[in-house]
HTML snippet that shows the backbone in 3Dmol.js (N, CA, C, O; Angstrom):
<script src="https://3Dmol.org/build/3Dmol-min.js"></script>
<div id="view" style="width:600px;height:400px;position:relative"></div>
<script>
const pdb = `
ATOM      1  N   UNK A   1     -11.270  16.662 -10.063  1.00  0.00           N
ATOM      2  CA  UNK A   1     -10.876  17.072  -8.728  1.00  0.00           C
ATOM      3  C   UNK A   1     -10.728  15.846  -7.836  1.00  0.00           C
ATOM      4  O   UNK A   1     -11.714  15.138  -7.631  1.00  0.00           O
ATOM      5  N   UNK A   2      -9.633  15.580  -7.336  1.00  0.00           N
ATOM      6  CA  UNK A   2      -9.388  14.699  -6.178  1.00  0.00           C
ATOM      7  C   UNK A   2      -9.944  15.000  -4.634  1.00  0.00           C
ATOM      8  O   UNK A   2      -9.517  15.919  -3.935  1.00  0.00           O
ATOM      9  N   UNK A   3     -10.865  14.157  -4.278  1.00  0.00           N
ATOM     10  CA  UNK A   3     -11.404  14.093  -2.808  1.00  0.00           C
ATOM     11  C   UNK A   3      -9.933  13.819  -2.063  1.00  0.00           C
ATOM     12  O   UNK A   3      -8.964  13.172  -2.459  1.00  0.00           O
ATOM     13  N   UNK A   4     -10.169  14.628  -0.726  1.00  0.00           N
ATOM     14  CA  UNK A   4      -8.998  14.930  -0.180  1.00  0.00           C
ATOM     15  C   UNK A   4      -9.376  14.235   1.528  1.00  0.00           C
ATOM     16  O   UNK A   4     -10.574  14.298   1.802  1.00  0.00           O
ATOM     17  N   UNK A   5      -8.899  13.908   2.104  1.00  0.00           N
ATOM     18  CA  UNK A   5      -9.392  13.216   3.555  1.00  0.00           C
ATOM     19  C   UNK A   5      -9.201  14.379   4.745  1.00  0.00           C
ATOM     20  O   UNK A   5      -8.478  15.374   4.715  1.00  0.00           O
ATOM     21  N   UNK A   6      -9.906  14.011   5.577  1.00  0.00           N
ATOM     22  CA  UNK A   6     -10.020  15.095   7.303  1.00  0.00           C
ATOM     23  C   UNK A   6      -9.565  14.843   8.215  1.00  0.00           C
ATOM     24  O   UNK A   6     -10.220  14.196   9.032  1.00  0.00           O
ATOM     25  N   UNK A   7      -8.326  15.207   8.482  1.00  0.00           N
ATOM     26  CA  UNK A   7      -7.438  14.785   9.822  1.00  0.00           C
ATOM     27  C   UNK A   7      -8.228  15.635  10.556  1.00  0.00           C
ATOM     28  O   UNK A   7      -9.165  16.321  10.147  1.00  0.00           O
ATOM     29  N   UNK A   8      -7.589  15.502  12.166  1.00  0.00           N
ATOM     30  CA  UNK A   8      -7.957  16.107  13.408  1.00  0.00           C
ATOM     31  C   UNK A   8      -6.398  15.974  13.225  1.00  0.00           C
ATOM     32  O   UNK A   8      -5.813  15.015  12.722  1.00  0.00           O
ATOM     33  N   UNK A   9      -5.613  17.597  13.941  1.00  0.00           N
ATOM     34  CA  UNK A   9      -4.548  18.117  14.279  1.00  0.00           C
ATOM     35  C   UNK A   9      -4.197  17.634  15.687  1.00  0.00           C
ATOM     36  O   UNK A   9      -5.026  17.530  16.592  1.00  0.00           O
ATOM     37  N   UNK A  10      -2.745  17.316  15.805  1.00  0.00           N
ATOM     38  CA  UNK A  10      -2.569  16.711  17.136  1.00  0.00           C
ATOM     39  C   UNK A  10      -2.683  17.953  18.505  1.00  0.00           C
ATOM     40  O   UNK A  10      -2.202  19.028  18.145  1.00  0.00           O
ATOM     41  N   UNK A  11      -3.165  17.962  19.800  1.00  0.00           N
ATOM     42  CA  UNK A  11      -3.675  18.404  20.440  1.00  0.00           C
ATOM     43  C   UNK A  11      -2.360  19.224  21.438  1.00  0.00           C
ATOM     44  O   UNK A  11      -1.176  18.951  21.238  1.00  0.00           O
ATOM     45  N   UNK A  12      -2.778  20.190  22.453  1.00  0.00           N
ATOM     46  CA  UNK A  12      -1.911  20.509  22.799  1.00  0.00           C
ATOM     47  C   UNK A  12      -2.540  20.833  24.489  1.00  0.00           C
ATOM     48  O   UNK A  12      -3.170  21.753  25.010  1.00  0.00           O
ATOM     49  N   UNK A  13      -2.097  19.815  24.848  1.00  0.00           N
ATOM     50  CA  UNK A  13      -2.797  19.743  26.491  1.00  0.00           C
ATOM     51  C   UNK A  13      -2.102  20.873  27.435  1.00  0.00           C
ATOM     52  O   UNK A  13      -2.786  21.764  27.940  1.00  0.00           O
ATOM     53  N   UNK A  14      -0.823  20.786  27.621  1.00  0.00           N
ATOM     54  CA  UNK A  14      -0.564  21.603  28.459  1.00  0.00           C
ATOM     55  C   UNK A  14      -0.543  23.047  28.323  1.00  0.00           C
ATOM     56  O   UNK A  14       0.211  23.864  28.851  1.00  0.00           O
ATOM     57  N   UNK A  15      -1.539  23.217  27.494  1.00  0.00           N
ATOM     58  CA  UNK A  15      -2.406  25.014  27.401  1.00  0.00           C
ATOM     59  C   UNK A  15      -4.048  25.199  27.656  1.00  0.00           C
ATOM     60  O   UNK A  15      -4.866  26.054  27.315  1.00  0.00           O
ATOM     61  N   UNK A  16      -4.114  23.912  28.461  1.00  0.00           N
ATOM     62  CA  UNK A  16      -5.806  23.825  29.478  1.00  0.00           C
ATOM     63  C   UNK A  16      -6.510  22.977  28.161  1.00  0.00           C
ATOM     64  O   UNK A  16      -5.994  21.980  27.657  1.00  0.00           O
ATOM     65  N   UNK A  17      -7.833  23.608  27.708  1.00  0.00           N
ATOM     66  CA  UNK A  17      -8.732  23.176  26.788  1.00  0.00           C
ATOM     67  C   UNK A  17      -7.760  22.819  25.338  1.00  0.00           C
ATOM     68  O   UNK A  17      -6.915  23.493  24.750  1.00  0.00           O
ATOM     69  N   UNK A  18      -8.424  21.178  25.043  1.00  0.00           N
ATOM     70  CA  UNK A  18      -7.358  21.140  23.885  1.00  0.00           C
ATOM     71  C   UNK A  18      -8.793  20.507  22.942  1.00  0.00           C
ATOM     72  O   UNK A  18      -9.177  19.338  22.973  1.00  0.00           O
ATOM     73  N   UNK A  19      -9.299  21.418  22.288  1.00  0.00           N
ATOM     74  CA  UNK A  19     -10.037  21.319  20.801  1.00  0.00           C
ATOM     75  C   UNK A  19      -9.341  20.955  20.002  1.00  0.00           C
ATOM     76  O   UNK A  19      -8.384  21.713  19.840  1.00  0.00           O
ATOM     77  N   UNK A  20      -9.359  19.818  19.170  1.00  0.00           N
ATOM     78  CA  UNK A  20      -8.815  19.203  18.032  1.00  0.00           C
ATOM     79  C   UNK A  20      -9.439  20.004  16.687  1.00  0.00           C
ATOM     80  O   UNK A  20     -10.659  20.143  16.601  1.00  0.00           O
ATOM     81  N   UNK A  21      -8.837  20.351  15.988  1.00  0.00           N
ATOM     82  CA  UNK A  21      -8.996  21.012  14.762  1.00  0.00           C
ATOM     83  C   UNK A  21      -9.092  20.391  13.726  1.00  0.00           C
ATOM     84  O   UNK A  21      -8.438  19.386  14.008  1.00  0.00           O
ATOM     85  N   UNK A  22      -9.426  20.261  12.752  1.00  0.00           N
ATOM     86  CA  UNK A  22      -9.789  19.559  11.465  1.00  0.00           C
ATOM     87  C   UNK A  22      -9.092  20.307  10.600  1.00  0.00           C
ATOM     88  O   UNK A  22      -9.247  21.528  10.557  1.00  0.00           O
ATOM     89  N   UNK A  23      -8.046  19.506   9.631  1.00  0.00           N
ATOM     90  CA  UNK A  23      -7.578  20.289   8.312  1.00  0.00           C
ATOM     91  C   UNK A  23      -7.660  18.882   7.437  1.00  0.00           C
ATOM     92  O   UNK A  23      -7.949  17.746   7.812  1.00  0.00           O
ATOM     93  N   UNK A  24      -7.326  19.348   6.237  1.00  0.00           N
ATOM     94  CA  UNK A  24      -6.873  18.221   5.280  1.00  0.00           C
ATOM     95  C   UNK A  24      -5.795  17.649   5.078  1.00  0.00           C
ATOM     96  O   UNK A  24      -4.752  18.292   4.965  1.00  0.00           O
ATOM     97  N   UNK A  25      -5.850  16.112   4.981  1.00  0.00           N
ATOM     98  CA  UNK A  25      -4.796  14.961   5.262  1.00  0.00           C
ATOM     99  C   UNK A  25      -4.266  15.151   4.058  1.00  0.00           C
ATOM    100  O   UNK A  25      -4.370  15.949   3.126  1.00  0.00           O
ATOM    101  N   UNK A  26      -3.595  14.079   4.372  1.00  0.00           N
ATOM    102  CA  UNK A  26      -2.518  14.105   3.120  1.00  0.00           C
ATOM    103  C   UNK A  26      -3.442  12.600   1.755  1.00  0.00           C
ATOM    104  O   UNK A  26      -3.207  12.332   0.577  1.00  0.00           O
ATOM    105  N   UNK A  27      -4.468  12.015   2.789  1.00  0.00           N
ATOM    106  CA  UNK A  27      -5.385  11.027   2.167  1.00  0.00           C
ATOM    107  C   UNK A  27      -6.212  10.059   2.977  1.00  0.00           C
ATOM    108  O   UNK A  27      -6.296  10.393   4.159  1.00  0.00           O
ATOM    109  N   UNK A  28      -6.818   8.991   2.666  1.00  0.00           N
ATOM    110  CA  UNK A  28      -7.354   8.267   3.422  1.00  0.00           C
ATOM    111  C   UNK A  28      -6.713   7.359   3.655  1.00  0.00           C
ATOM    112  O   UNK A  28      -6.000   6.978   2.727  1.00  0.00           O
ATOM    113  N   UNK A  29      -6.623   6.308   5.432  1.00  0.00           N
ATOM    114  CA  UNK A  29      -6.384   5.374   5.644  1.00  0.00           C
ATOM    115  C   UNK A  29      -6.944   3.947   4.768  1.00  0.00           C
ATOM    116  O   UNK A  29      -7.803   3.816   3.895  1.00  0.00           O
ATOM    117  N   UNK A  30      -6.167   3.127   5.342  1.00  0.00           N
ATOM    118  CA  UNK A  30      -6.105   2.229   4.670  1.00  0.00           C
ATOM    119  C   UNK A  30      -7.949   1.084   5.458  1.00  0.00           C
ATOM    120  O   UNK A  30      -8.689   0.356   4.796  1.00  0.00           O
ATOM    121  N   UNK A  31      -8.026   1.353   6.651  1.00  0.00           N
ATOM    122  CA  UNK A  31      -9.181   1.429   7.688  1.00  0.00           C
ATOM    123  C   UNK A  31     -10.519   2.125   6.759  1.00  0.00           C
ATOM    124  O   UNK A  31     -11.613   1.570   6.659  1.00  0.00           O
ATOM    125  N   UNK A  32     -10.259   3.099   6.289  1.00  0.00           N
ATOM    126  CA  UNK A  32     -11.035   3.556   6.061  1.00  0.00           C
ATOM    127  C   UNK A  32     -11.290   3.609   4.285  1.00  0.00           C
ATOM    128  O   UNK A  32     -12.104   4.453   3.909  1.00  0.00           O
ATOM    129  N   UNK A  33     -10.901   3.102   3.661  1.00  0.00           N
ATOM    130  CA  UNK A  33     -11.004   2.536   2.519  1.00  0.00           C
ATOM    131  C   UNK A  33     -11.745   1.565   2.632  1.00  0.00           C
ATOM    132  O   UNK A  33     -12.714   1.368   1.898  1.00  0.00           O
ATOM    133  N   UNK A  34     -11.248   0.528   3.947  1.00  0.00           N
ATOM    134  CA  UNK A  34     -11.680  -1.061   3.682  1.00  0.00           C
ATOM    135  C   UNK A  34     -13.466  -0.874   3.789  1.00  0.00           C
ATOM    136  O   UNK A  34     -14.408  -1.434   3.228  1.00  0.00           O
ATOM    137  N   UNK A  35     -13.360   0.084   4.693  1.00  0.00           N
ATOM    138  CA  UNK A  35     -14.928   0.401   5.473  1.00  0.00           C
ATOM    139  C   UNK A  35     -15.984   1.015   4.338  1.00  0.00           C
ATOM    140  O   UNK A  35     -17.208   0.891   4.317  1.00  0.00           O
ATOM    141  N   UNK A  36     -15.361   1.519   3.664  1.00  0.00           N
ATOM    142  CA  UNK A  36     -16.265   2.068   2.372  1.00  0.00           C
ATOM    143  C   UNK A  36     -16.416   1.005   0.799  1.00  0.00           C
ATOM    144  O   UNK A  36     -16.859   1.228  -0.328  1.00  0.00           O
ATOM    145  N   UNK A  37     -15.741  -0.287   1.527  1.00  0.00           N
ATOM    146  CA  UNK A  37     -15.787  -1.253   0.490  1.00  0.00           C
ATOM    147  C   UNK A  37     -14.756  -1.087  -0.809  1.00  0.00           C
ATOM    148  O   UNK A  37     -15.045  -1.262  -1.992  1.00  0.00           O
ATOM    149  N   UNK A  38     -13.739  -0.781  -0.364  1.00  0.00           N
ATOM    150  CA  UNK A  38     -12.401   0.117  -1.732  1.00  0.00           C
ATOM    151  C   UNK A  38     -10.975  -0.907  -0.821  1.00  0.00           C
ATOM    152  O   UNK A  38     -10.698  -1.343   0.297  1.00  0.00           O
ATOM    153  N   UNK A  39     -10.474  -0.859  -2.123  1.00  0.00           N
ATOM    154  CA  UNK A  39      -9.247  -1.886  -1.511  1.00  0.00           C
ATOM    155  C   UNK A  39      -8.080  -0.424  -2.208  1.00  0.00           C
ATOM    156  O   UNK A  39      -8.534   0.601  -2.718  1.00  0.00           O
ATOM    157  N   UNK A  40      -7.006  -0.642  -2.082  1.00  0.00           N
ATOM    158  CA  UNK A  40      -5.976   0.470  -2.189  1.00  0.00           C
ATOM    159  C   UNK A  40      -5.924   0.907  -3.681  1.00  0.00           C
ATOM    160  O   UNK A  40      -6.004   2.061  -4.104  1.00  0.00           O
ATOM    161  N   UNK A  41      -5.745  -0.471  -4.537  1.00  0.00           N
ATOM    162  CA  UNK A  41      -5.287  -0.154  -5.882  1.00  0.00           C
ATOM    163  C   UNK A  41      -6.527   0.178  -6.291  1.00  0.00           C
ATOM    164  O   UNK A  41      -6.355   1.266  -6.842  1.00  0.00           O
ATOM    165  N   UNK A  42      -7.551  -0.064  -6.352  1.00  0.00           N
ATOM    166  CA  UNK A  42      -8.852   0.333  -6.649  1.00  0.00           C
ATOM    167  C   UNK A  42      -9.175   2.056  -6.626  1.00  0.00           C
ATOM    168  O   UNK A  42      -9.670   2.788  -7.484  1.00  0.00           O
ATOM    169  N   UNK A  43      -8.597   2.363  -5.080  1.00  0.00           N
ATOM    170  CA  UNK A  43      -8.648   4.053  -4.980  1.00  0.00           C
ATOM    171  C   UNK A  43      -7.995   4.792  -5.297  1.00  0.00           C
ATOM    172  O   UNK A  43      -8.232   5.998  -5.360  1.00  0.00           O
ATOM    173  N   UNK A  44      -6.719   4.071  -5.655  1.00  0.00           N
ATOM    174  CA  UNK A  44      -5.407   4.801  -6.253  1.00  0.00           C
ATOM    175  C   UNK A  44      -6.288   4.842  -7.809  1.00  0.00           C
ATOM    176  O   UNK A  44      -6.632   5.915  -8.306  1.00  0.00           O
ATOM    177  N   UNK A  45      -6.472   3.985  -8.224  1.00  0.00           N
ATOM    178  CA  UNK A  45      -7.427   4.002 -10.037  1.00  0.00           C
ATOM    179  C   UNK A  45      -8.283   5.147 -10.278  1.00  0.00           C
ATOM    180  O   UNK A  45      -8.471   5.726 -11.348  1.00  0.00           O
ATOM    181  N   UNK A  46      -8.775   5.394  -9.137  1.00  0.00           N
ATOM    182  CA  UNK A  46     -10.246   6.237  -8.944  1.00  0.00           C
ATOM    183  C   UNK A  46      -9.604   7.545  -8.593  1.00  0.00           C
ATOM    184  O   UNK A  46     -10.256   8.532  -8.253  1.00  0.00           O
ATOM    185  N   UNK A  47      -8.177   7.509  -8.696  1.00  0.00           N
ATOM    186  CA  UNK A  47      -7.773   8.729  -8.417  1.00  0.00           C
ATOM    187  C   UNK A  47      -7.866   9.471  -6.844  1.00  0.00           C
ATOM    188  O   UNK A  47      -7.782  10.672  -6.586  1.00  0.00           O
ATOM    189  N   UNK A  48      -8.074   8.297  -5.884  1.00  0.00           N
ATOM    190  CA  UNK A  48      -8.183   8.861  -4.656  1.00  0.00           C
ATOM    191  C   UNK A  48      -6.395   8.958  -4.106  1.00  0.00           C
ATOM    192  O   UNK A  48      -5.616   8.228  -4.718  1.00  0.00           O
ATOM    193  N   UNK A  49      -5.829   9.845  -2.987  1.00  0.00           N
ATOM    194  CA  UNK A  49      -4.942   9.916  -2.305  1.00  0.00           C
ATOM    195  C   UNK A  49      -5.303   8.825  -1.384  1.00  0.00           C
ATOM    196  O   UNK A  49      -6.491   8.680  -1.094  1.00  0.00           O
ATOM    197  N   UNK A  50      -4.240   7.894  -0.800  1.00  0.00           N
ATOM    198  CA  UNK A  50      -3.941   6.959  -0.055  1.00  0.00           C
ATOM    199  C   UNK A  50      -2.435   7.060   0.851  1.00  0.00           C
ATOM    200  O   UNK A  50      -1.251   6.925   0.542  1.00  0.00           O
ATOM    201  N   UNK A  51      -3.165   7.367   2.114  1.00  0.00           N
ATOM    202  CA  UNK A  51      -1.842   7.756   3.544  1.00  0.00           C
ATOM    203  C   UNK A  51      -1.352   6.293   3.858  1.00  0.00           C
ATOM    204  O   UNK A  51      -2.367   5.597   3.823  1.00  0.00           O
ATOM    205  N   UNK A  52      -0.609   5.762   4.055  1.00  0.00           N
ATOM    206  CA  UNK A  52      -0.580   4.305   4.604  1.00  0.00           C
ATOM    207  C   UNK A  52      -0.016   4.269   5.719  1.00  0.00           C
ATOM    208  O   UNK A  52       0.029   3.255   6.415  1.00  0.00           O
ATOM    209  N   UNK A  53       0.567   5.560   6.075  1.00  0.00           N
ATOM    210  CA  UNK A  53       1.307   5.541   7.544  1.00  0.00           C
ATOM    211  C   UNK A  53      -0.150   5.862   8.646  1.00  0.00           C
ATOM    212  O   UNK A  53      -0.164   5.864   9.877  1.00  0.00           O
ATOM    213  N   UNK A  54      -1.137   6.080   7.810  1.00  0.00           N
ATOM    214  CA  UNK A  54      -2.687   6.549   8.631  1.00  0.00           C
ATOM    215  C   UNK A  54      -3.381   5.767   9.432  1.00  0.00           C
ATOM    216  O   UNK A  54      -3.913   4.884   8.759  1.00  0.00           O
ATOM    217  N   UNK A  55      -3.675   5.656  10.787  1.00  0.00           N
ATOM    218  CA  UNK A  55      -4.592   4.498  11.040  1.00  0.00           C
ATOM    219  C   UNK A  55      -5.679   4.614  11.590  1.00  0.00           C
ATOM    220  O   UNK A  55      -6.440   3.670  11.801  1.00  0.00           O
ATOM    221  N   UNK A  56      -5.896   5.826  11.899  1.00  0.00           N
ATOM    222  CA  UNK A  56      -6.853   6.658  12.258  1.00  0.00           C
ATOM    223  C   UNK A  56      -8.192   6.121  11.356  1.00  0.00           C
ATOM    224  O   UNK A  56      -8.162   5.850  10.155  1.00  0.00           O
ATOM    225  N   UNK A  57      -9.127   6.057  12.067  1.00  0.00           N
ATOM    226  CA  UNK A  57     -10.823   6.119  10.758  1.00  0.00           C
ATOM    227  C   UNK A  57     -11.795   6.763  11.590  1.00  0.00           C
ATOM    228  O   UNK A  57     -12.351   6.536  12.665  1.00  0.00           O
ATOM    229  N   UNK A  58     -11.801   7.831  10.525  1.00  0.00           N
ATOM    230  CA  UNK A  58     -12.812   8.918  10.735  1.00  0.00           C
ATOM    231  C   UNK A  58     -14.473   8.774   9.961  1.00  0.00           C
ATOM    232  O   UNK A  58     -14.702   8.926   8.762  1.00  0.00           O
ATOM    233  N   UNK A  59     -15.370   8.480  10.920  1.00  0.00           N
ATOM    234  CA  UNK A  59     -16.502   8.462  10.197  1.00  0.00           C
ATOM    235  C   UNK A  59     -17.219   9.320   8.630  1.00  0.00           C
ATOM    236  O   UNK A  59     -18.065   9.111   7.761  1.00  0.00           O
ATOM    237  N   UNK A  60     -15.905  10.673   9.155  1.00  0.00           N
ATOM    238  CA  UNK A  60     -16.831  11.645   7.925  1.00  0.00           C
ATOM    239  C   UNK A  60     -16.319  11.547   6.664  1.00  0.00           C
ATOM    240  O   UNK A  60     -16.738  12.019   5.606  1.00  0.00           O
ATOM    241  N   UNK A  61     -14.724  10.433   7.063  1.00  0.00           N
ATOM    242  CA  UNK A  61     -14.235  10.213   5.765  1.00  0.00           C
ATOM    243  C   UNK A  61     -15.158   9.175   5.300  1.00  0.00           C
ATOM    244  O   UNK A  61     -15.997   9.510   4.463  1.00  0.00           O
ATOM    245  N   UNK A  62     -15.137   8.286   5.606  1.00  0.00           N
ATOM    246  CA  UNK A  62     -15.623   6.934   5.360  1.00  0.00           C
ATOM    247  C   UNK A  62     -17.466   7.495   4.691  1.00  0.00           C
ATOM    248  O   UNK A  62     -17.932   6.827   3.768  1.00  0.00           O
ATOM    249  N   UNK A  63     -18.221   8.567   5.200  1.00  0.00           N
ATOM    250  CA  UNK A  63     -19.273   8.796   4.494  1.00  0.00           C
ATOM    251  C   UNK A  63     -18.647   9.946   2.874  1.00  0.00           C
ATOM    252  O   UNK A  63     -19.234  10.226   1.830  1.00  0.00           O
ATOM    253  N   UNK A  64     -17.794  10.175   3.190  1.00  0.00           N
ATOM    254  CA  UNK A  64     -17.180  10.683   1.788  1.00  0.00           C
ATOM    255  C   UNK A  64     -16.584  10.128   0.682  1.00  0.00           C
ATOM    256  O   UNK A  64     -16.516  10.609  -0.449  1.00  0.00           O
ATOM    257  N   UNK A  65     -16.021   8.745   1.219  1.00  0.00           N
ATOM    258  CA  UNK A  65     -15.846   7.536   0.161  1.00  0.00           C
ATOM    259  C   UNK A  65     -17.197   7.348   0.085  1.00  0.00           C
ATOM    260  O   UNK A  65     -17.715   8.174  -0.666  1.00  0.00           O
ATOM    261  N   UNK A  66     -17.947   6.595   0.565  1.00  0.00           N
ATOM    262  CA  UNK A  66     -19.044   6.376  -0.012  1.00  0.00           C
ATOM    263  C   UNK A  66     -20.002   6.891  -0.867  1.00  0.00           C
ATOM    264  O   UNK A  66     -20.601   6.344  -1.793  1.00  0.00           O
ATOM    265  N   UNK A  67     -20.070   8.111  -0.395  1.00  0.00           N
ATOM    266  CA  UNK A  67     -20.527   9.289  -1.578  1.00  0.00           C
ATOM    267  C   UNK A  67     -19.939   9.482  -2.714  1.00  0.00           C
ATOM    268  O   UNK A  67     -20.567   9.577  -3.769  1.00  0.00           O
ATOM    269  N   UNK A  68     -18.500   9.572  -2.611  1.00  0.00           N
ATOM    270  CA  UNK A  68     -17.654   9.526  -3.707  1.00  0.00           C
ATOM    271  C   UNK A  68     -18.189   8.443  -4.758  1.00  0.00           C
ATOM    272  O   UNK A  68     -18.614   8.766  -5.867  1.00  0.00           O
ATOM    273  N   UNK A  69     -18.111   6.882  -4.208  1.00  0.00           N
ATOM    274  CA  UNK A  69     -18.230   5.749  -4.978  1.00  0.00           C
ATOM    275  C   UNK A  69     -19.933   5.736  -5.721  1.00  0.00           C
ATOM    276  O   UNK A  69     -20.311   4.778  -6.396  1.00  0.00           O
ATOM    277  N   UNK A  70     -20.634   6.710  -5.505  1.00  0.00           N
ATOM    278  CA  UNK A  70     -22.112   6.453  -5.981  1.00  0.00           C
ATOM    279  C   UNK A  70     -21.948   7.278  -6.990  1.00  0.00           C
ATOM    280  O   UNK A  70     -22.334   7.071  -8.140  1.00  0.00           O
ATOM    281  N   UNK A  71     -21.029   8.807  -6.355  1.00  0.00           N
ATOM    282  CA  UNK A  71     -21.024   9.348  -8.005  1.00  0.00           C
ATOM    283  C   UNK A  71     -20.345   9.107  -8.875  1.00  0.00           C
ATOM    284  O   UNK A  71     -20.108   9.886  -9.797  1.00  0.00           O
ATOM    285  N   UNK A  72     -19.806   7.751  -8.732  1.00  0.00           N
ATOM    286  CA  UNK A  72     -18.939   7.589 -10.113  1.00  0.00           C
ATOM    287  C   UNK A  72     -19.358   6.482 -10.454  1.00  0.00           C
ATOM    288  O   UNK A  72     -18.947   5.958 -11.489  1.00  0.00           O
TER     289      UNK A  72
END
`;
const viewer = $3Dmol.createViewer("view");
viewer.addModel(pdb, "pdb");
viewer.setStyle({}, {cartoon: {color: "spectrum"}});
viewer.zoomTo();
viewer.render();
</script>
């Protein structure tokens, strides 16, 4: 099974309260690879998805690479 990354959905202000929603990305930034100690070709090996248009870094990804990398 491929670990999959956690966007936040872009927001929609001019309807008052704008809660950002969480779905699944298309993969992890490239930010957030570096932060979990993983370089690209390394996560591409490991079978991870890699966004590169992404620049976003989300803490809960970055504790999910890391978790990822202990169980393997």
């Amino acid at each position: 099974m491929r670990l999959k990354a956690v966007v936040k959905t872009p927001r929609n202000v001019s309807r008052g309260l704008a809660i950002p929603k969480v779905r699944e990305g298309r993969g992890f930034s490239v930010g957030e690879l570096k932060e979990a100690g993983l370089s690209v070709a390394k996560a591409r090996k490991l079978g991870l998805y890699v966004d590169l248009r992404r620049r976003s870094v989300h803490p809960e990804n970055i504790e999910a690479l890391k978790n990822f990398i202990k169980e393997s």
